[in-house]
N, C-alpha and C positions, 0 to 999 in steps of 0.2 A: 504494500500500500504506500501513497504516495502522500505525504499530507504536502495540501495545499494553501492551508490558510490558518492562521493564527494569528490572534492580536500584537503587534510592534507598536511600544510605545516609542520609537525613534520614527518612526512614518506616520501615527497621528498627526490629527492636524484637531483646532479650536472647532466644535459646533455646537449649534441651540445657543447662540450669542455669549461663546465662550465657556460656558457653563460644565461642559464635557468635552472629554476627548472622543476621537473617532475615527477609521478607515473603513477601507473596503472588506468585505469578510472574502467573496470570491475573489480569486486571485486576477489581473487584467488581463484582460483579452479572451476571457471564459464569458459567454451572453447570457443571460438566465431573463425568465419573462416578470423578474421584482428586484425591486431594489433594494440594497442590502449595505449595510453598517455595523462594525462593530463597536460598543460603547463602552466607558470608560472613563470611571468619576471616583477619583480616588476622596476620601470623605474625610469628617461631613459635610455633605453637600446636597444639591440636588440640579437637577437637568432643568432648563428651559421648560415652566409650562407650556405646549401647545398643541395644535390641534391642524388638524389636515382631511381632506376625502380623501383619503385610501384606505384600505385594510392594513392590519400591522400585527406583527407578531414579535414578540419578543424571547430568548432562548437564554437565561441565566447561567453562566459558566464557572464564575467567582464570589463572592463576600456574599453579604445579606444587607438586605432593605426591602425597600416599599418601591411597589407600582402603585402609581395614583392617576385616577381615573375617574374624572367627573364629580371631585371631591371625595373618594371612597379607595382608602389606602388597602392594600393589598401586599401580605408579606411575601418573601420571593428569597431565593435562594437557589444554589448550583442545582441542574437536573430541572427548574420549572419555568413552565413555559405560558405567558402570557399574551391574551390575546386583544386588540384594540381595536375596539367597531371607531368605522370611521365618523368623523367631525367630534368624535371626544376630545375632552382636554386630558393631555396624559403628561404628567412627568416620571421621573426614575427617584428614586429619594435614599441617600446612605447616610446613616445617623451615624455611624460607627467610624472609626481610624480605619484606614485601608481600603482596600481595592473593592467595586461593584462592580461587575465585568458581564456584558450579554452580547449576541447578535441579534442585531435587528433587519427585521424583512420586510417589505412596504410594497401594496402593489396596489391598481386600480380595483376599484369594485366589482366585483363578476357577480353575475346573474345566480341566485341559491340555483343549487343543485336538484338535483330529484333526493327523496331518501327514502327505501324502502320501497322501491320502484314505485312510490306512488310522486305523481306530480302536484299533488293537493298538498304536502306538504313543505312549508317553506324553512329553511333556516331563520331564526331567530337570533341576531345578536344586538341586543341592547345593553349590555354591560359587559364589563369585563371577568373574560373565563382567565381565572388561574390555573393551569393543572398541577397539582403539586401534591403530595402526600399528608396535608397538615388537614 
C-alpha cells in the first residue's frame, strides 16, 4: 500500500480567516467529485463560524473537542465522523492544549437517494449526525 496523504504542518496554509490550519487531504493531480481539507487547530481554540450550500463531512483523526452546529455542540474524537447539512452554521471547537486534527469533505447537494428501493422515501438531514461510540 501506498499512503498518499497525510496532514504537513510545513504545507498548511491560514483558513476560516486564520483561525485554522489546512491543506489538501488528496494528494495533486488525483480529481475526486468533492472537495477536500485537512484541519488543524492546535488549542484552545476554535474554527471560523460559518456556513455554506454544500454537504460536509467531517473525519476526526487527533485530540478531542466539539462540533458545533447551529448552536448545539457535539463531542468528537479520533474514529468519528461528523456530518453537516448544508447552510448550517458549523464550527470545530478545542478546549484543551494540543492538536484537533480531521479531514474535511464538501460537495454540492445531490438529489436523496432511493432507500429500501422504495422512492417514497426521502433522506432526512436536518441536524447534525455524529457517528461515534459515546
Amino acid at each position: 500500500m501506498e499512503l498518499i496523504s497525510r496532514f504537513d504542518l510545513a504545507k498548511a496554509r491560514k483558513a476560516h480567516g486564520g483561525t485554522i490550519l489546512a491543506s489538501a487531504v488528496l494528494p495533486e493531480g488525483l480529481h475526486s467529485p468533492f472537495d477536500h481539507a485537512w484541519g488543524y487547530l492546535n488549542g484552545p481554540g476554535a474554527m471560523e463560524v460559518h456556513k455554506h450550500h454544500k454537504e460536509e463531512v467531517y473525519i476526526f483523526t487527533k485530540g478531542s473537542g466539539f462540533v458545533v452546529v447551529d448552536g448545539t455542540r457535539y463531542p468528537v474524537s479520533p474514529g468519528d465522523v461528523a456530518y453537516i447539512p448544508p447552510d448550517a452554521l458549523h464550527s470545530v471547537v478545542n478546549e484543551a492544549e494540543g492538536v484537533l486534527e480531521w479531514a474535511a469533505f464538501w460537495w454540492d447537494i445531490i438529489a436523496p437517494r432511493e432507500r429500501n428501493g422504495s422512492p417514497d422515501k426521502e433522506e432526512k438531514h436536518d441536524e447534525c449526525d455524529v457517528f461515534n461510540d459515546r
